[in-house]
C-alpha positions, 0 to 999 in steps of 0.5 A: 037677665032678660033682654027684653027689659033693662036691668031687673027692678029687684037687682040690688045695685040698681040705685048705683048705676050710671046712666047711658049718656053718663056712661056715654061720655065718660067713657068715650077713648076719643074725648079727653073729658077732664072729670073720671068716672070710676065703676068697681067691684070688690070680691069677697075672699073665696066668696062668689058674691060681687059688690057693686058700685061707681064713683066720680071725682070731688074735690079730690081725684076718684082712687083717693075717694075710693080708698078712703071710703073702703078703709073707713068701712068697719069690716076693712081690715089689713087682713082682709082678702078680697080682689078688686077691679076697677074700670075707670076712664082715666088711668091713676095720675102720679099722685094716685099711683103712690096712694092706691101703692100703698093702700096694697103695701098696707093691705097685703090680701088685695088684689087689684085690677085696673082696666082704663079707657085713656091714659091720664097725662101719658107723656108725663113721665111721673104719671109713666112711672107711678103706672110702672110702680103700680105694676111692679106692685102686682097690680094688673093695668089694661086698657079697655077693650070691647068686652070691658065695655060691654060687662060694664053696660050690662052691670053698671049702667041703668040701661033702657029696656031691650038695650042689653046690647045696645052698648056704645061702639067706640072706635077700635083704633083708639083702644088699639092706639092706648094699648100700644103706648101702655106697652111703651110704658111698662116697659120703660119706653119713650111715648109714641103716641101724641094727642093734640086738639086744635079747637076746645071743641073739637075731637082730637087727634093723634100723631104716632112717633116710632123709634128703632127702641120701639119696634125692637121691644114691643111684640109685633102682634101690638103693632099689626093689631094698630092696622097703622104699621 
C-alpha cells in the first residue's frame, strides 16, 4: 500500500471500514464513551488470507453480536480451525465473558485474541472474574498499545490519503495505567486504579491506590513503565 494515497480502491474490506473520526472516538483510552466499537480478523486454518470486518453495539453488546453472526454462517462448524483477533475498545463485561467462554468450549479449534482500549466497569468484580475466566480459557487479553493502533488504522480505517501514519496519538499513560490494572486482574488482585469524572462533559481523571499485595506480585518493569512509581 502506497503512502501517498489512502487505502487502495480494489482492497476488498474497503466497504467495512470505520472512518477516521469514528476511530477517533471510539477508540480514544481517555474518554469513557459508552457505545464499543469492535474491528476483527479471523484466520482461516493453515491458510494466509485474513477476513476482515467491525461491528458496534445494538440492542445487544457487540461480542454477542459477533458470535451470533460467525455461528449462523453456513461454513461454521464445531470443527472449524480458525484465530481470531479482536480489537475492541471496552474490554467484555461479565455477561459477555460467560457467552464468548462458551462459543470457545463449543468450538474447540479457535483461538482467541482479544486486545482492548479501556477496561469495562474494572472495579466490578463480576466483570474481573468473567476477564480471569476468559484467561483461564486460553483466551490471550491485552491492552492496546501503540503498535495495535497504528495496524488497526492501517486496515480498518478508511483513511485520507497520504495519511498512512497519520494514526491518532493517545496518551501513553492511560495505556500504561490499563496495563497495570489488567495485571491487578488476572491476577486476582484488588484494583488500584480509580477513574472518576466530575463533569459529563469533561475528561476523567484517575486516582491510583497501591497496596503492599501490589508491589509484592506485580513485575516491577509495569510499574516503572507508569513513569508514576
Amino acid at each position: 500500500m502506497s503512502c501517498e494515497t489512502g487505502p487502495a480502491v480494489v482492497d476488498p474490506t474497503l466497504r467495512r471500514r470505520i472512518e477516521p473520526h469514528e476511530f477517533t472516538v471510539f477508540f480514544d483510552p481517555t474518554q469513557l464513551r459508552k457505545e464499543t466499537c469492535l474491528l476483527y480478523e479471523i484466520r482461516w486454518g493453515g491458510r494466509h488470507r485474513i477476513w476482515r470486518h467491525t461491528g458496534q453495539n445494538t440492542n445487544k453488546h457487540v461480542e454477542i453480536n459477533f458470535i451470533e453472526k460467525i455461528t449462523s454462517e453456513r461454513y461454521f462448524h464445531p470443527s472449524t480451525r480458525c484465530s481470531i483477533t479482536w480489537f475492541s475498545s471496552w474490554s467484555p463485561c461479565a455477561d459477555c465473558s460467560k457467552a464468548i467462554k462458551e462459543f470457545l468450549r463449543q468450538h474447540p479449534n479457535v483461538t482467541l485474541f482479544i486486545y482492548v482500549a479501556r477496561l469495562y466497569y474494572h472495579v466490578d468484580q463480576q466483570n474481573r472474574q468473567g476477564l480471569r475466566d476468559l484467561v483461564s480459557s486460553g483466551v490471550i487479553i491485552q491492552i492496546m498499545t501503540e503498535q495495535e493502533y497504528s495496524y488497526c488504522w492501517k486496515n480498518f480505517v478508511n483513511y485520507p490519503p497520504s495519511s498512512e501514519v497519520n494514526w491518532p496519538r493517545y496518551p501513553n499513560l492511560w495505556m500504561k495505567l490499563y496495563i497495570l490494572e489488567l495485571y491487578c486482574i488476572i491476577l486476582g488482585l484488588p484494583p488500584c486504579l480509580k477513574i472518576l469524572r466530575r463533569h459529563q462533559h469533561e475528561p476523567p481523571y484517575f486516582t491510583l491506590t497501591l497496596q503492599y499485595c501490589h508491589y509484592q506480585r506485580i513485575p516491577p518493569y509495569i510499574f516503572w513503565a507508569t513513569g508514576l512509581i
